[in-house]
N, C-alpha and C positions, 0 to 999 in steps of 0.2 A: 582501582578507579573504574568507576560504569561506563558501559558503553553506549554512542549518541544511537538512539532507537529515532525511528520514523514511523508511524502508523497512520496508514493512508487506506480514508475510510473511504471505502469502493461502493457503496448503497447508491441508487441512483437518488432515493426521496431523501432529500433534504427537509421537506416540510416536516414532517415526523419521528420520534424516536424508534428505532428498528432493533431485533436480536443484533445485527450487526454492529450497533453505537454501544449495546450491553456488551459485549465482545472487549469491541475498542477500550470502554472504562477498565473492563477488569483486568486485559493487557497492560493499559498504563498504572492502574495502582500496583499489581505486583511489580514492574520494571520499576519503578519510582524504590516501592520500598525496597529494593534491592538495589538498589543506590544509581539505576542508568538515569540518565538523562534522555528525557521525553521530547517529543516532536509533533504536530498532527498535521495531516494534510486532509480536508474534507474537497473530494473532486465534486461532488455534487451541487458543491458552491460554487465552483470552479466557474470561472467567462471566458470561453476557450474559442475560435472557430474549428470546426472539424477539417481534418486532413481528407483530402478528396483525391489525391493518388499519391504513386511511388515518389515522384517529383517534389510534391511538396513534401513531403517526410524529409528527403536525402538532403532539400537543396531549399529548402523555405526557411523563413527567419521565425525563431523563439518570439512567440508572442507577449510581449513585456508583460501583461498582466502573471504568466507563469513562472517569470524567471524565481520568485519567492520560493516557489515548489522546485523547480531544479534547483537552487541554493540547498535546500532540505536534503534533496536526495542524494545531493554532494556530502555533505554534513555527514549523514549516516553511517555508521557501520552496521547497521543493522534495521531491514525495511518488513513491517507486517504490515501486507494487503490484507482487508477486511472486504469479504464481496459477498454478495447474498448469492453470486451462483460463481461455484468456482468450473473453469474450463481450461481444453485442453494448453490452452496459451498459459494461463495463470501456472500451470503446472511446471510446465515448459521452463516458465519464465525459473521456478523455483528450485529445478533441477539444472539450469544454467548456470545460476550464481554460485552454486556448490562448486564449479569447476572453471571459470571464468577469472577468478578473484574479484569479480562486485563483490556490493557485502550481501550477506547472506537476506535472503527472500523466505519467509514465513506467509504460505498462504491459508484465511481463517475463511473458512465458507458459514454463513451462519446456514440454518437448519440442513446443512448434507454430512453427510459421514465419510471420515477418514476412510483412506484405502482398509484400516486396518479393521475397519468395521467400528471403531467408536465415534460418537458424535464430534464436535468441534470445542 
């Protein structure tokens, strides 16, 4: 049985098609035809207010418009971030889940290159 994928497309323009929405497609058609089940999150659509300190992070209330995307992120056993700049946090975050037990974090930078030196 496949496993529930999440692909949470990090691009800020929503107006436009980007490498990172070409990413995102060719993620889910191979997860598809490999039998997982697909998920998408597009934050750029997203109607969020901004956190504006520690306080609200720790102790502020889920804003109902997002609880759909936390429902997903629950859902998941497996989450690819799609970001046009990947940083030290995205990494973080990737290297966390390996050891944390979330599920595993796959981060896709579109035009930077892997530590290993290949592109994405």
């Amino acid at each position: 049985m496949g496993k529930h994928i999440l692909l949470i497309q990090g691009h800020p323009d929503a107006g436009q098609r980007h490498l990172c929405h070409a990413l995102e497609d060719a993620y889910a058609r191979g997860a598809s035809a490999a039998g997982h089940e697909i998920r998408r999150i597009d934050v750029a659509t997203l109607d969020f207010p901004l956190l504006r300190s520690q306080h609200e992070w720790e102790q502020g209330e889920l804003p109902p418009n997002l609880a759909p995307a936390q429902d997903a992120i629950n859902w998941a056993e497996h989450l690819a971030v799609l970001s046009a700049v990947a940083t030290r946090h995205a990494c973080a975050a990737q290297g966390l889940s390996r050891t944390s037990g979330a599920p595993r974090v796959r981060i896709l930078a579109g035009g930077q290159k892997s530590a290993g030196g290949k592109g994405p």
